[in-house]
N, CA, C and O atoms as a Tinker XYZ file with bonds, in Angstrom:
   432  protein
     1  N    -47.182000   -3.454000   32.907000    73     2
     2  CA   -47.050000   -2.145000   32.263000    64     1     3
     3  C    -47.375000   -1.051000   33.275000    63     2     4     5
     4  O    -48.418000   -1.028000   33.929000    81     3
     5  N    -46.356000   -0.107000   33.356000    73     3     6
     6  CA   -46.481000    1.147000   34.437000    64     5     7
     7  C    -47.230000    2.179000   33.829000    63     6     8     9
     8  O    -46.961000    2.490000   32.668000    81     7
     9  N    -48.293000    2.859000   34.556000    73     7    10
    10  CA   -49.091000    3.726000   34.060000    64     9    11
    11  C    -48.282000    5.428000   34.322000    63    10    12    13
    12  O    -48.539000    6.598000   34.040000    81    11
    13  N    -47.150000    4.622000   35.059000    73    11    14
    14  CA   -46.071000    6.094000   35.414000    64    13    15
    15  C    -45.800000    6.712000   34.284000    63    14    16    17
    16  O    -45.541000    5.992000   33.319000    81    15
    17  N    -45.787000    8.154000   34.109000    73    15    18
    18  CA   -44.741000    8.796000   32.855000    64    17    19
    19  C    -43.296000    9.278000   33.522000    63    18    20    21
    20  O    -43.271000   10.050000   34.481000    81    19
    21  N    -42.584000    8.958000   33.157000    73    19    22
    22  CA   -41.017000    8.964000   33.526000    64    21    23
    23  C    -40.771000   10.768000   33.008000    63    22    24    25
    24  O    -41.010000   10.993000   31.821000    81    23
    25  N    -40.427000   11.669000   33.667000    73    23    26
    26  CA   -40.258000   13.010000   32.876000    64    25    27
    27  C    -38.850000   13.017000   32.746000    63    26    28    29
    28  O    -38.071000   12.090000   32.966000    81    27
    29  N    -38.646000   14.000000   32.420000    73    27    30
    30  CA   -37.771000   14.979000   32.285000    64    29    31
    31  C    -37.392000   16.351000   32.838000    63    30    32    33
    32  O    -38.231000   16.882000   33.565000    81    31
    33  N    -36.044000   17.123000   32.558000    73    31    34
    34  CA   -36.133000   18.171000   32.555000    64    33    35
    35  C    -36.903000   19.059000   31.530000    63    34    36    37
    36  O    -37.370000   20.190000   31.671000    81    35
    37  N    -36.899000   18.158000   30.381000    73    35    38
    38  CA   -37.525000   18.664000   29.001000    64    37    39
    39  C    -38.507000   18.534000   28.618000    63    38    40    41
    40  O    -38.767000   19.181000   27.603000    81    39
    41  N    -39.733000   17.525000   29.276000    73    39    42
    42  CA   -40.975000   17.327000   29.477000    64    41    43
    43  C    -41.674000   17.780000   30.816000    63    42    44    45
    44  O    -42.889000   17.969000   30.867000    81    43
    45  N    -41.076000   17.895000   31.587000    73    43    46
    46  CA   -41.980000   18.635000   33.127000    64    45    47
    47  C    -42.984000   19.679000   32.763000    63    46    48    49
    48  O    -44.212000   19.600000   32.789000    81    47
    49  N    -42.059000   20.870000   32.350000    73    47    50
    50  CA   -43.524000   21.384000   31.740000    64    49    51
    51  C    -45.017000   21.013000   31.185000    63    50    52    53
    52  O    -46.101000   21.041000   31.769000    81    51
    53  N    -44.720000   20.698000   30.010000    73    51    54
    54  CA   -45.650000   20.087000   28.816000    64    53    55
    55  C    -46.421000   19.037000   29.986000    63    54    56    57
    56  O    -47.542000   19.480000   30.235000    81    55
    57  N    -46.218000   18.205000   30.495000    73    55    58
    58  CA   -46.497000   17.106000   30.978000    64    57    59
    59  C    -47.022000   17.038000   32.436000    63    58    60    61
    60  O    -47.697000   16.174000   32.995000    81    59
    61  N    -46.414000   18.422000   32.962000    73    59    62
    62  CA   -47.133000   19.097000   34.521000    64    61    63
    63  C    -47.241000   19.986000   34.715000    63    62    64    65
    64  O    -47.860000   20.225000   35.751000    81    63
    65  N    -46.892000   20.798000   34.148000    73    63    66
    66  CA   -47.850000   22.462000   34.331000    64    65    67
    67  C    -48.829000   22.195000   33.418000    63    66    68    69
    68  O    -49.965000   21.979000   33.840000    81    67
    69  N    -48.548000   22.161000   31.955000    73    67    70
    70  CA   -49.641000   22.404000   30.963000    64    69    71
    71  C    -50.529000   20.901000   31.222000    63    70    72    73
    72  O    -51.019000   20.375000   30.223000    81    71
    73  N    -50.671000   20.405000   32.232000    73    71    74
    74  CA   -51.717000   18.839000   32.222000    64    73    75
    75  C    -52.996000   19.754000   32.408000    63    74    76    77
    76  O    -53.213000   20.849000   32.927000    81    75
    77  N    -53.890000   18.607000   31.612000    73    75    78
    78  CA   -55.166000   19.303000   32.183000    64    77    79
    79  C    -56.010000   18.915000   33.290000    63    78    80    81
    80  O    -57.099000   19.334000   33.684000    81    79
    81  N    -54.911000   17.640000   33.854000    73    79    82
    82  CA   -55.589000   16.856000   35.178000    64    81    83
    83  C    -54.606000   17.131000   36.221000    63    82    84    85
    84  O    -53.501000   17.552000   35.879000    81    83
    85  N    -54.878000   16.943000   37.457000    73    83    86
    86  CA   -54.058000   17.056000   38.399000    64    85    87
    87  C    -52.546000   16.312000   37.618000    63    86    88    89
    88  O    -52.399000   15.764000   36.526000    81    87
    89  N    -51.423000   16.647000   38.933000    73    87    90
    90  CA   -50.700000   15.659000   38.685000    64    89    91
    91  C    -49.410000   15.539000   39.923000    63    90    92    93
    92  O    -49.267000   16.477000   40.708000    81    91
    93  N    -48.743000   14.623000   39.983000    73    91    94
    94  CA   -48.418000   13.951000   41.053000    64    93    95
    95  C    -46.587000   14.004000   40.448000    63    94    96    97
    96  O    -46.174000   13.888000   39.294000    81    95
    97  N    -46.071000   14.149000   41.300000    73    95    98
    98  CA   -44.526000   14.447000   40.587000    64    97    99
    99  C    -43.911000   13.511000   41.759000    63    98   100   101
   100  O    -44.248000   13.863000   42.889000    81    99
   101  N    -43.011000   12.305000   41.671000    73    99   102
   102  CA   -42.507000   11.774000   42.004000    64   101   103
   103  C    -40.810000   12.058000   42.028000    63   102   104   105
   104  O    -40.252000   11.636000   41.015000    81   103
   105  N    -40.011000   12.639000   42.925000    73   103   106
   106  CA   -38.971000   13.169000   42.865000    64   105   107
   107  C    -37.999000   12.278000   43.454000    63   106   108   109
   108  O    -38.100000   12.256000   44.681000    81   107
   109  N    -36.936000   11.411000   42.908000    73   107   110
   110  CA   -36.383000    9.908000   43.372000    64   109   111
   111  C    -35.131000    9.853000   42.922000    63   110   112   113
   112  O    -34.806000   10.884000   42.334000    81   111
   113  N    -34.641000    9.363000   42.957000    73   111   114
   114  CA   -32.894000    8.663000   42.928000    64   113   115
   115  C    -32.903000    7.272000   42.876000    63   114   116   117
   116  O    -33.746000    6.780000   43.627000    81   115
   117  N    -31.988000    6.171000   41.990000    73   115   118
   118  CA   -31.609000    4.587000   42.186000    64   117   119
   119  C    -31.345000    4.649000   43.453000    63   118   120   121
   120  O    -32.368000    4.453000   44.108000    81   119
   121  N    -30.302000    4.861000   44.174000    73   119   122
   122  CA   -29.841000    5.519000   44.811000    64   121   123
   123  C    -30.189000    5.418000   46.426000    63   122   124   125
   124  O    -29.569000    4.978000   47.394000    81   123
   125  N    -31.764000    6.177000   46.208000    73   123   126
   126  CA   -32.327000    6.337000   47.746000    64   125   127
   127  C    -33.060000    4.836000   47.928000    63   126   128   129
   128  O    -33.757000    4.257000   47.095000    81   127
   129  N    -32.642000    4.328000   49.439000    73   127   130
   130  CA   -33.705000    3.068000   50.121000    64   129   131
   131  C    -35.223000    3.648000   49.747000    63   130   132   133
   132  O    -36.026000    3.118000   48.980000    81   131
   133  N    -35.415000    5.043000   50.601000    73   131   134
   134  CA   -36.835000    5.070000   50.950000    64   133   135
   135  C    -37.912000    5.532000   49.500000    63   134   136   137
   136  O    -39.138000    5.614000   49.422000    81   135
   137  N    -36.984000    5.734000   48.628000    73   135   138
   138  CA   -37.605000    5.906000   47.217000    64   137   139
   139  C    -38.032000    4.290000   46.642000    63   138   140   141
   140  O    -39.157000    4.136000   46.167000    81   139
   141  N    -37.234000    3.318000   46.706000    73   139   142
   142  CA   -37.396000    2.585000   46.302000    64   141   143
   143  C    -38.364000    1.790000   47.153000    63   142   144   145
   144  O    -38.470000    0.641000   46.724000    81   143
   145  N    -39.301000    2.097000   48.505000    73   143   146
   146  CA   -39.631000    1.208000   49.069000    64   145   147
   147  C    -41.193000    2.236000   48.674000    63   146   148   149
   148  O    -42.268000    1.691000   48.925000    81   147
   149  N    -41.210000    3.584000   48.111000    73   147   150
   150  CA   -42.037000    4.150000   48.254000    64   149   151
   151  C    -42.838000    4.092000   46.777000    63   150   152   153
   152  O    -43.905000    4.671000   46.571000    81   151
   153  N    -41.950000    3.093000   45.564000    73   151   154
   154  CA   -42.291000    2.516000   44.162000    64   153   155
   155  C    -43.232000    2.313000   44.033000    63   154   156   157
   156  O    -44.111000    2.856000   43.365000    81   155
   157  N    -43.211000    1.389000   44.732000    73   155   158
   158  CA   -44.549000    0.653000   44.544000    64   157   159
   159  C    -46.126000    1.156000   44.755000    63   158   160   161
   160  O    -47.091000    0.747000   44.109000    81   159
   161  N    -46.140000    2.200000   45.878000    73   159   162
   162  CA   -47.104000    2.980000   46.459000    64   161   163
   163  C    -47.441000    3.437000   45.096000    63   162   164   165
   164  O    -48.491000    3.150000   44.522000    81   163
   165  N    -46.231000    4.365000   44.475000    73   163   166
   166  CA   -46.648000    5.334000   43.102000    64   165   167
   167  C    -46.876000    4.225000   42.079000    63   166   168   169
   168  O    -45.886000    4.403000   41.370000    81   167
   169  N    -47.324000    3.520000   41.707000    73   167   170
   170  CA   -47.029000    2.244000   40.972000    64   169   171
   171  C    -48.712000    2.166000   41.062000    63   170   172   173
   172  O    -49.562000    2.448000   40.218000    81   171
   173  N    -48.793000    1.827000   41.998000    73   171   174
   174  CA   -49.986000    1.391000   42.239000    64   173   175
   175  C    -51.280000    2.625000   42.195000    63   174   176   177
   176  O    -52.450000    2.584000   41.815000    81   175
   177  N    -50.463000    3.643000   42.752000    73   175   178
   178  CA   -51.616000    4.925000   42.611000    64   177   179
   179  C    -51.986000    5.037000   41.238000    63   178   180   181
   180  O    -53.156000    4.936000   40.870000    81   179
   181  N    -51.007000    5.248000   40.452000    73   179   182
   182  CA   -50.860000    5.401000   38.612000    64   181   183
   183  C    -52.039000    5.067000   38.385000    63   182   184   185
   184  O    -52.937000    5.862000   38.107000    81   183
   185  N    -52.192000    3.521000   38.505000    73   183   186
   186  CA   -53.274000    2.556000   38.038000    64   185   187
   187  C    -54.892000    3.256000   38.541000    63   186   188   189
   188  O    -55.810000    3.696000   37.849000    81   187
   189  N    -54.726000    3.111000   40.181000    73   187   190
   190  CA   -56.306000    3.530000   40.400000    64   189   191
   191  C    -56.227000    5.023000   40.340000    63   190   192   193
   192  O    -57.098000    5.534000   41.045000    81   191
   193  N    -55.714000    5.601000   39.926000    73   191   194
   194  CA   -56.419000    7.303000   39.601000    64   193   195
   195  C    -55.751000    7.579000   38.219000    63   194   196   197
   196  O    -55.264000    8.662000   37.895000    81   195
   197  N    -55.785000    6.666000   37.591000    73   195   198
   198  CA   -55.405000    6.976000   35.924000    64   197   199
   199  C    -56.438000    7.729000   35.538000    63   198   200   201
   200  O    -57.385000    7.698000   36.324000    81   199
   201  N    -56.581000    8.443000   34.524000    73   199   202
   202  CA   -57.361000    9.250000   33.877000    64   201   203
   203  C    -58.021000   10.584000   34.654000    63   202   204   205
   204  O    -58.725000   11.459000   34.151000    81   203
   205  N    -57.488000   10.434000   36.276000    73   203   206
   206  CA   -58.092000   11.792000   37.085000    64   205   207
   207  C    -56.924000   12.582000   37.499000    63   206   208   209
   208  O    -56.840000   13.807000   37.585000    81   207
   209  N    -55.951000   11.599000   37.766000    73   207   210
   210  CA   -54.584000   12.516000   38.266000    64   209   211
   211  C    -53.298000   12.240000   37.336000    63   210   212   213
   212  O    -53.370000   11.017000   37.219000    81   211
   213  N    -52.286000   12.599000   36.683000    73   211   214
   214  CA   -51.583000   11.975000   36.251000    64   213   215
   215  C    -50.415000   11.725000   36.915000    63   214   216   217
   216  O    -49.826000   12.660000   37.457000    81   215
   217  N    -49.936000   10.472000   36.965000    73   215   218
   218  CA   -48.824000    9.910000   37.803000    64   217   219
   219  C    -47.390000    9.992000   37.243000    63   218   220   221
   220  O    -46.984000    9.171000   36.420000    81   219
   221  N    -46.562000   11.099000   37.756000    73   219   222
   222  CA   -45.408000   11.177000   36.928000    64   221   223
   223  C    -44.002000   10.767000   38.398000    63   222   224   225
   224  O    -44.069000   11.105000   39.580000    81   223
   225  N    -42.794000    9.902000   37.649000    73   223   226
   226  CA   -41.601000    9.949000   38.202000    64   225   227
   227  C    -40.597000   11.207000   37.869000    63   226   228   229
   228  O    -40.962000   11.825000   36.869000    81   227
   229  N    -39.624000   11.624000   38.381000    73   227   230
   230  CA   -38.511000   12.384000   37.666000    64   229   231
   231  C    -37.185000   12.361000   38.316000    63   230   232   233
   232  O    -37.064000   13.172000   39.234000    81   231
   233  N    -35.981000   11.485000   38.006000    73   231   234
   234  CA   -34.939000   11.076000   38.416000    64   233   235
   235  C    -34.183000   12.246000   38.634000    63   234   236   237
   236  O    -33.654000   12.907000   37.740000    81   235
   237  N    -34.138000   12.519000   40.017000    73   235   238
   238  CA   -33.230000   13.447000   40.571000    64   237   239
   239  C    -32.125000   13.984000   39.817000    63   238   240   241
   240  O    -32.024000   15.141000   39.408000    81   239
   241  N    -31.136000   12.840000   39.640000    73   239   242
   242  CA   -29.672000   12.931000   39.262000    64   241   243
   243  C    -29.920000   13.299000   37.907000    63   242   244   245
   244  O    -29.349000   14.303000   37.479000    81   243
   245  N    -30.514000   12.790000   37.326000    73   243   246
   246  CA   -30.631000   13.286000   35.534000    64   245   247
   247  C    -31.122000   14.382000   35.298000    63   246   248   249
   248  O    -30.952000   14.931000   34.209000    81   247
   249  N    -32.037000   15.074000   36.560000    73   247   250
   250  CA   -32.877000   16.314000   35.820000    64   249   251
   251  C    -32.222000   17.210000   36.762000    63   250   252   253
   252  O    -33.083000   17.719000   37.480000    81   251
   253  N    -31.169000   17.570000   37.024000    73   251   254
   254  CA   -30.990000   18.746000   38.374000    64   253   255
   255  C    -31.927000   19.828000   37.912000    63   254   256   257
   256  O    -32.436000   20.352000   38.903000    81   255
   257  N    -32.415000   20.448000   36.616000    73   255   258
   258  CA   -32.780000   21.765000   36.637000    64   257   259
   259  C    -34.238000   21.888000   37.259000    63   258   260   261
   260  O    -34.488000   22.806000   38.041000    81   259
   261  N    -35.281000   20.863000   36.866000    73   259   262
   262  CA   -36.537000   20.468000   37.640000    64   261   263
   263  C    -36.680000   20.489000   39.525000    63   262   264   265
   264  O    -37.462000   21.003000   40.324000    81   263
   265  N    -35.603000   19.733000   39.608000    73   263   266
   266  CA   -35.007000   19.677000   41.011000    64   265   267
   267  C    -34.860000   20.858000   41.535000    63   266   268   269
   268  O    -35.335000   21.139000   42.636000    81   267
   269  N    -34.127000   21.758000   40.749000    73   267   270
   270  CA   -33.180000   22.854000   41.780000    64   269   271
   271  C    -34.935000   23.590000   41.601000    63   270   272   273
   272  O    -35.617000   24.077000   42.502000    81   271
   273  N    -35.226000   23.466000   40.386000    73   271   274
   274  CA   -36.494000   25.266000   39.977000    64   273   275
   275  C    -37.426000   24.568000   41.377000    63   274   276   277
   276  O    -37.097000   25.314000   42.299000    81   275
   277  N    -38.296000   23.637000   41.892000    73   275   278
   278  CA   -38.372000   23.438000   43.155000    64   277   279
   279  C    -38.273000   23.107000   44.369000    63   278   280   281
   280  O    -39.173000   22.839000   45.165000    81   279
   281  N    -36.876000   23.131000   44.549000    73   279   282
   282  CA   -36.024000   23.539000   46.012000    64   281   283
   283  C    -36.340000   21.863000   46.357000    63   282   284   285
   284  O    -37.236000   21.663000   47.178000    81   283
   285  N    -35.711000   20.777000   45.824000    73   283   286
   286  CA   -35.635000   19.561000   46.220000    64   285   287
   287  C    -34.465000   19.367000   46.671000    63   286   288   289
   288  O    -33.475000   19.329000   45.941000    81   287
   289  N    -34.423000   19.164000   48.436000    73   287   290
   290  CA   -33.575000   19.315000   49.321000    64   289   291
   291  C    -33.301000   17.549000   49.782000    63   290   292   293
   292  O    -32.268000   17.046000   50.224000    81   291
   293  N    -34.791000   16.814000   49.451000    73   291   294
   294  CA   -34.326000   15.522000   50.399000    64   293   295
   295  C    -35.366000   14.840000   49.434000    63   294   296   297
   296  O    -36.290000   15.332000   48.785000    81   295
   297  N    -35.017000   13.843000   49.524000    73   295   298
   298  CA   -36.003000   12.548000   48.466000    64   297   299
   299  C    -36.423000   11.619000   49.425000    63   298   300   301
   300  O    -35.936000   11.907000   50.519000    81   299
   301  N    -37.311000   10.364000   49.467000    73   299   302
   302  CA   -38.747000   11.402000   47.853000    64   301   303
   303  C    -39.465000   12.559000   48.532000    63   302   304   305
   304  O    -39.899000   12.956000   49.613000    81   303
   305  N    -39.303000   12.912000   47.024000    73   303   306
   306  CA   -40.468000   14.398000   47.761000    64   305   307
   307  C    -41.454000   14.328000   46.684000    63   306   308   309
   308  O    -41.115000   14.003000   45.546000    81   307
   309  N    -43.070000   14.716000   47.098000    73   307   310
   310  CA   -44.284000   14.744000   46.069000    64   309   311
   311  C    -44.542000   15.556000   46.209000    63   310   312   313
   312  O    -44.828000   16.155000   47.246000    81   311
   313  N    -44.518000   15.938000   44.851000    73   311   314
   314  CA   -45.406000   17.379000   44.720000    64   313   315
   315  C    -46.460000   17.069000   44.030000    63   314   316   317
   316  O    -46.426000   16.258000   43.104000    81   315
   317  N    -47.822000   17.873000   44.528000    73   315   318
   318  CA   -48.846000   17.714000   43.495000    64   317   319
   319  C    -49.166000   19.342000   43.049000    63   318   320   321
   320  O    -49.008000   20.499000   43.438000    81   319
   321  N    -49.606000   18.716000   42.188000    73   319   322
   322  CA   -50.297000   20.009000   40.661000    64   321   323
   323  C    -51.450000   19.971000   40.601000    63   322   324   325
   324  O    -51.963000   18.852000   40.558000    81   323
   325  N    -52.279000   21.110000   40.577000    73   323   326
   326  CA   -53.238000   21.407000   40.136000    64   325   327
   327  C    -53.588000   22.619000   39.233000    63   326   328   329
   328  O    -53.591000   23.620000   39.949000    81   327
   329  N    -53.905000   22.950000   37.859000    73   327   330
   330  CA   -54.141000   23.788000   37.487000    64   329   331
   331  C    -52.870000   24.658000   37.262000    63   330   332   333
   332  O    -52.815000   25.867000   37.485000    81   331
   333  N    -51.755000   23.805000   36.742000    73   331   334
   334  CA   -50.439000   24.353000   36.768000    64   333   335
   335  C    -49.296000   24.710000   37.741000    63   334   336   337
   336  O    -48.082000   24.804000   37.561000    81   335
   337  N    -50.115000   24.886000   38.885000    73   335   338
   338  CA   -49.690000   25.356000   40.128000    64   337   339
   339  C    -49.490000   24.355000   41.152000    63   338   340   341
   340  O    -50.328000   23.496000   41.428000    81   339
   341  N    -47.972000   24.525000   41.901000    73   339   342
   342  CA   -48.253000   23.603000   43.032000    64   341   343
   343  C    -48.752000   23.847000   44.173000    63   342   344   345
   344  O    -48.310000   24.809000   44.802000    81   343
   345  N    -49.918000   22.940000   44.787000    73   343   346
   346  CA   -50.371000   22.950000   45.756000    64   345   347
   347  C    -50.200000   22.079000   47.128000    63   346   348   349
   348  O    -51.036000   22.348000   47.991000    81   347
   349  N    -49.274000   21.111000   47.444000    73   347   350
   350  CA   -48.929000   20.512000   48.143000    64   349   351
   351  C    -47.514000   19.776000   47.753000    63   350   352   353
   352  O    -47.193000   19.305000   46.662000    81   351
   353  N    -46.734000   19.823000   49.029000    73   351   354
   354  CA   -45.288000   19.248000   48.988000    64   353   355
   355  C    -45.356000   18.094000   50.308000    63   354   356   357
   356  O    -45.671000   18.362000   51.467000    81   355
   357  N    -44.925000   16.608000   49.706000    73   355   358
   358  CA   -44.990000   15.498000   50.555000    64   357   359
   359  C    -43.008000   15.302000   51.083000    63   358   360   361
   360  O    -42.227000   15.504000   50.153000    81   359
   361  N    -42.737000   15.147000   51.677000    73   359   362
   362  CA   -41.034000   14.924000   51.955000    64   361   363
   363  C    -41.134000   13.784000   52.847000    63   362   364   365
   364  O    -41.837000   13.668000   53.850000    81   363
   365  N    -40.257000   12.897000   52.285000    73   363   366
   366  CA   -39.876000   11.683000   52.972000    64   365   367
   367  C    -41.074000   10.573000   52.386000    63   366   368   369
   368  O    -41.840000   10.957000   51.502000    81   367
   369  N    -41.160000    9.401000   52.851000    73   367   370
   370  CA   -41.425000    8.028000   52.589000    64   369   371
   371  C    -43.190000    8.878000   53.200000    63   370   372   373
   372  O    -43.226000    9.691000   54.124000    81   371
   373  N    -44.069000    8.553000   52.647000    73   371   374
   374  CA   -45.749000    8.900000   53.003000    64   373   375
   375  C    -46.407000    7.208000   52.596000    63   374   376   377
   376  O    -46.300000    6.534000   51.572000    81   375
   377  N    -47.170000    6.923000   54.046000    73   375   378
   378  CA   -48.376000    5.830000   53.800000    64   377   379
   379  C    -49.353000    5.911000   52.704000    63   378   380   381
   380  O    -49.678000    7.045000   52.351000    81   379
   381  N    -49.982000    4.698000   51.984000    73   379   382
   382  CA   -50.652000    5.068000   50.555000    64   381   383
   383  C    -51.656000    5.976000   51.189000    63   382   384   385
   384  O    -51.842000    7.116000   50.764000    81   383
   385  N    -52.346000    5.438000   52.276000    73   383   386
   386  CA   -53.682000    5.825000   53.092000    64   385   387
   387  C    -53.216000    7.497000   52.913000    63   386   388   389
   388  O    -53.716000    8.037000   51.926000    81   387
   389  N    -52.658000    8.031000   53.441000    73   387   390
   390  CA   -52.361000    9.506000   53.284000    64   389   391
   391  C    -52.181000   10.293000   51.565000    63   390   392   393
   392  O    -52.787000   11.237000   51.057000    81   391
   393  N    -51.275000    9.560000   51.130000    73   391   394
   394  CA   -51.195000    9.936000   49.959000    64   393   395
   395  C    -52.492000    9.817000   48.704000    63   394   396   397
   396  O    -52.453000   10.167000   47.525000    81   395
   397  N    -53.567000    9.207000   49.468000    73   395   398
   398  CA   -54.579000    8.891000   48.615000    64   397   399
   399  C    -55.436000   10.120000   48.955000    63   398   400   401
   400  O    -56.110000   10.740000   48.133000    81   399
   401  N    -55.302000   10.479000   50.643000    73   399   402
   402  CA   -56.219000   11.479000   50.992000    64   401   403
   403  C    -56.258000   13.036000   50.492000    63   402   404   405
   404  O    -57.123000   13.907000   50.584000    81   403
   405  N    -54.710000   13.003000   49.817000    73   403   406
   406  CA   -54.298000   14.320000   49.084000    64   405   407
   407  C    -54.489000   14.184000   47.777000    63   406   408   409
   408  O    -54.410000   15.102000   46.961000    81   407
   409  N    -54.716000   13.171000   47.567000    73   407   410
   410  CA   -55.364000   13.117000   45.873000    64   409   411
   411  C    -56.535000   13.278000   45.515000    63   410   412   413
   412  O    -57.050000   13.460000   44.412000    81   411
   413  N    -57.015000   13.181000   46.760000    73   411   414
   414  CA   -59.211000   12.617000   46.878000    64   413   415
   415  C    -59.143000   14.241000   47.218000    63   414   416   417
   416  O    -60.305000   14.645000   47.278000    81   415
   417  N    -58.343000   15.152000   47.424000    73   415   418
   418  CA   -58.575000   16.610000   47.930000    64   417   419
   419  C    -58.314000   17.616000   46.612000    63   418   420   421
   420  O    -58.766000   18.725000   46.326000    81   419
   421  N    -57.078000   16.428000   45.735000    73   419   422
   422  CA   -56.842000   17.306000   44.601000    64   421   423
   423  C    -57.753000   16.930000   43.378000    63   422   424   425
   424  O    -57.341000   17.073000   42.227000    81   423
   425  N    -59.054000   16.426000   43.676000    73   423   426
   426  CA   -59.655000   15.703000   42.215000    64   425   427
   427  C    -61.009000   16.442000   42.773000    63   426   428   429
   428  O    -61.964000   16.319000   42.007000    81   427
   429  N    -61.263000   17.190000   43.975000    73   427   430
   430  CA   -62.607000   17.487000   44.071000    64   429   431
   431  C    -62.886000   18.082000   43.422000    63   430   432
   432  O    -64.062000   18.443000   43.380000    81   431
């Protein structure tokens, strides 16, 4: 069982601006190699920072309007949230080791 929430164009809001915990936006395609090799990383984060950050996917091709409102040029790209607001943009394939260090920065 994936601790991922799969969004939407029609849930992004509700589900990442209005969160009351950080949150982690996974921006992907079937499609892309380096999305799919980068799954598992978000897969696994879900689990150990459940309840501090929330771990969300959002399929490129299905949501263009999420996509276009923040200028998603190349996949994957992470964005994290804090407090409604984004505060960091990841582009391209990121090591867990790194991607953990921007989470341990967004939960202080």
């Amino acid at each position: 069982m994936s601790n991922e929430i799969q969004l939407t164009d029609a849930s992004f809001d509700q589900e990442v601006i209005k969160s009351a915990i950080p949150a982690l936006v996974d921006f992907w395609a079937p499609w892309c190699g380096p999305c799919k090799m980068i799954a598992s990383t978000i897969e696994e984060l879900a689990k150990e920072y459940e309840g501090k950050v929330k771990v969300c996917k959002l399929n490129t091709d299905e949501n263009p309007d999420s996509s276009a409102a923040y200028r998603i040029s190349a996949i994957p790209t992470i964005l994290l949230f804090k407090g409604g607001k984004l505060v960091q943009e990841l582009v391209g394939l990121q090591p867990k080791d790194e991607l953990k260090r921007h989470l341990d920065e967004l939960i202080k």
